[in-house]
N, C-alpha and C positions, 0 to 999 in steps of 0.2 A: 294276727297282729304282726308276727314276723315278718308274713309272706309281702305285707303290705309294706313295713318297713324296707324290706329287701329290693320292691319293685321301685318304690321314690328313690331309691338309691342306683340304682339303672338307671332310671330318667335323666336324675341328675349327671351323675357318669356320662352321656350321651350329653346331654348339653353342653358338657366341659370340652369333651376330648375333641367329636366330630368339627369346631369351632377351630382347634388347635389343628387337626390335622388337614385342616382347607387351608390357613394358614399358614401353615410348615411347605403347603405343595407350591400356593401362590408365591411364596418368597424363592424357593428352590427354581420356580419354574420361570420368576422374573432375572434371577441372579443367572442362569444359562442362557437366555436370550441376553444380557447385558456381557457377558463371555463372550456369544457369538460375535456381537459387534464390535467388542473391545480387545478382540484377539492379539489383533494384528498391534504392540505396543507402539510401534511408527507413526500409527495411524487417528489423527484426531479429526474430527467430525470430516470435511474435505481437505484434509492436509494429510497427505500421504509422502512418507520418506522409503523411497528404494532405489539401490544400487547407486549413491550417491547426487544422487537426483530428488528433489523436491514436488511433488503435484500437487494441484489446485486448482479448484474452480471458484473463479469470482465476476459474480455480473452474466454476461453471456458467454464469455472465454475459458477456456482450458488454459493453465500455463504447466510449463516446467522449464524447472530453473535447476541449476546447480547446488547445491543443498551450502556450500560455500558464502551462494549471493542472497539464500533466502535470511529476513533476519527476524522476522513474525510478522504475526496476521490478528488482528482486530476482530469478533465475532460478535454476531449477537445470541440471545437468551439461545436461540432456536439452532442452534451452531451452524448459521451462515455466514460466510465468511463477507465482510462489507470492506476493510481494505488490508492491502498488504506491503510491508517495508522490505524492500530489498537493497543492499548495498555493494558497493566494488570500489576497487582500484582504478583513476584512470592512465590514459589515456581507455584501455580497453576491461576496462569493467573485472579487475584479478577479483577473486573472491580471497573470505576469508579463511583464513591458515595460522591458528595460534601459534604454530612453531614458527611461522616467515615472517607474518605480516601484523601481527596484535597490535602494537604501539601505534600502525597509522591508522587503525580501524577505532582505536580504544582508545589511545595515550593522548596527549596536551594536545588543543585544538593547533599547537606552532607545528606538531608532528603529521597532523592530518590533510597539509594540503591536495595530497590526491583521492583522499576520500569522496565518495560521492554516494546520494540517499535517494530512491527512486518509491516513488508511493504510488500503488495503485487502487484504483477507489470504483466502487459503482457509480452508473451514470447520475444516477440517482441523488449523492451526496456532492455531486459537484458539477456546475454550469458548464458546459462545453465551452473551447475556448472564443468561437463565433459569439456565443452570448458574453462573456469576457470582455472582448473588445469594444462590442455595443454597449456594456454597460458602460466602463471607462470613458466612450468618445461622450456617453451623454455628461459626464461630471466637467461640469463649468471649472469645477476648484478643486484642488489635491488632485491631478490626472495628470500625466504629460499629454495626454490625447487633448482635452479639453476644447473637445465637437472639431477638432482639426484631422481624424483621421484620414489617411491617404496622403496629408499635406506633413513629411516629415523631415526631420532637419539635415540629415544624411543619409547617406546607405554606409554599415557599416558590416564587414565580415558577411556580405551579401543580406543584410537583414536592414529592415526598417528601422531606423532609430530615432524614438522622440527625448528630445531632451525635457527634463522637468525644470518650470520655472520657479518651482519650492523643494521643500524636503522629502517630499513625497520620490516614489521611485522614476526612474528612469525605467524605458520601455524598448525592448528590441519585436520585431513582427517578423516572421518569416511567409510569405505571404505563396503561396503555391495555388495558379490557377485559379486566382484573381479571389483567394479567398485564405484568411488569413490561419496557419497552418500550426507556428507555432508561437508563442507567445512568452517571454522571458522578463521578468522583471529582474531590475538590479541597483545596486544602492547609487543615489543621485550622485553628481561631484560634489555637491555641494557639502555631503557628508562623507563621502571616502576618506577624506583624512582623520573621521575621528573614529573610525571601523579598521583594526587590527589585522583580524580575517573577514574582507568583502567575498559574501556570495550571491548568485545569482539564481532563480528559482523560473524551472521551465514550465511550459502546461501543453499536453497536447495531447488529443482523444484516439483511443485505438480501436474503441469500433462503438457500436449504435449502446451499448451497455457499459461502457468500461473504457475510466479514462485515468489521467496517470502524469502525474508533477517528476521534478526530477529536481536536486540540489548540488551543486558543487560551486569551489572558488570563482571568484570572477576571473582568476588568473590563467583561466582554459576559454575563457566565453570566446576566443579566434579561433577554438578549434572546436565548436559549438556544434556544428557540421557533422565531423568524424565522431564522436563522443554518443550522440545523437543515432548513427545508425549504429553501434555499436551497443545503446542501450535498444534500440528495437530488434537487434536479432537475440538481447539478453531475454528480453520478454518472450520470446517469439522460437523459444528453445533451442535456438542455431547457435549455443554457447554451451 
C-alpha cells in the first residue's frame, strides 16, 4: 500500500513540475529573443537613432534625417511605419534645439512664424497629386478649378494661380513638363482677414510609394521655390 501511495505521488510530481519547467524554459527563451530585438534602446520597430541622425523606412524609401527634424512617426499593430512628421525652421529647415530655438517650435502660434510641418505618408494613404487635381477640376462647386483647369487667372511666383470664387481655398499649380508637379492650397482672400496666422498647405509625390504634404505661413509662399528644394534635400538626407 505504500509503494502504491509513493508511485501516485511521482506521477503526480511529474505532472506538476515537467508543465512548470516547459514553461519557465518557453518564457526565459521568449524573454532573450525579445532582448535580442530590443537591445539596441534607440531602436523602435524601423526608427533607428544613431549618431545624431534619425533612420527610417516608409513606403518604398529609406530616409535619414537629422534627429533635430524628426518629430514622430504614426505605426500600425505590426510596427510598420505608415506616416511620419518632421519639422524645421525656415527659410532652410534649422531643427530643433531646446536650448536655441523651443519657443518658435513650441511657444504661441504669434512666436511661430518660421515654423514649418512636413508629413510623410505611403502612397497608399494618399491620392497622388495628378489625381488631386482631377479630382478638383471635376467639382462644379467649392473648387477654384471648377472644370477650368489649365484656364487660370494669373501666374503668380511662377506657379499657376486659380482664384476661388467662394470660401473655399485658393490654388497654386507648379506644373513641370506639362504635368502638374506640385500642388498648394491657401486660404481664399475672401477669408484672410478673419485668419490671424494664414498658412498654406503643399502636396507633392516622391516616388511610386511615398508621398509627402508640407505646412507653413502664407507669408513665405514667394519663396515657395527655395523652401521646397530645401525640404527635398531634408528628405533626401543632404541635410
Amino acid at each position: 500500500m505504500d509503494k502504491w501511495l509513493c508511485d501516485r505521488w511521482a506521477v503526480w510530481m511529474l505532472l506538476l513540475v515537467v508543465p512548470a519547467i516547459l514553461l519557465l524554459s518557453g518564457c526565459t527563451d521568449s524573454e532573450n529573443r525579445q532582448g535580442s530585438a530590443g537591445s539596441d534602446p534607440d531602436k523602435k520597430h524601423n526608427i533607428i537613432k544613431r549618431d545624431g541622425r534619425i533612420h527610417f523606412t516608409l513606403g518604398d524609401r529609406e530616409f535619414n534625417v537629422p534627429e533635430g527634424n524628426f518629430k514622430g512617426g504614426g505605426e500600425t499593430g505590426g510596427g510598420q511605419l505608415i506616416q511620419v512628421s518632421l519639422w524645421g525652421l525656415l527659410p532652410d529647415f534649422e531643427g530643433y534645439d531646446k536650448a536655441k530655438n523651443h519657443a518658435e517650435f513650441i511657444g504661441p502660434r504669434q512666436k511661430r512664424g518660421r515654423d514649418a510641418r512636413i508629413e510623410l505618408y505611403r502612397r497608399a494613404d494618399r491620392i497622388t497629386v495628378l489625381e488631386m487635381v482631377s479630382r478638383r477640376d471635376q467639382m462644379k462647386n467649392h473648387s477654384a478649378f471648377s472644370g477650368r483647369l489649365g484656364d487660370y487667372d494669373e501666374l503668380r511666383y511662377g506657379l499657376e494661380y486659380y482664384r476661388s470664387d467662394n470660401r473655399s481655398d485658393d490654388i497654386y499649380l507648379y506644373i513641370e513638363d506639362d504635368d502638374p508637379e506640385v500642388f498648394i492650397r491657401c486660404p481664399s482672400e475672401s477669408v484672410l482677414k478673419t485668419m490671424p496666422f494664414p498658412s498654406c498647405t503643399y502636396y507633392w509625390d516622391i516616388s511610386a510609394g511615398t508621398s509627402y504634404q508640407m505646412r507653413y505661413s502664407m507669408d513665405y509662399l514667394p519663396q515657395w521655390r527655395e523652401i521646397w528644394g530645401e525640404a527635398q534635400q531634408l528628405v533626401g538626407g543632404q541635410k
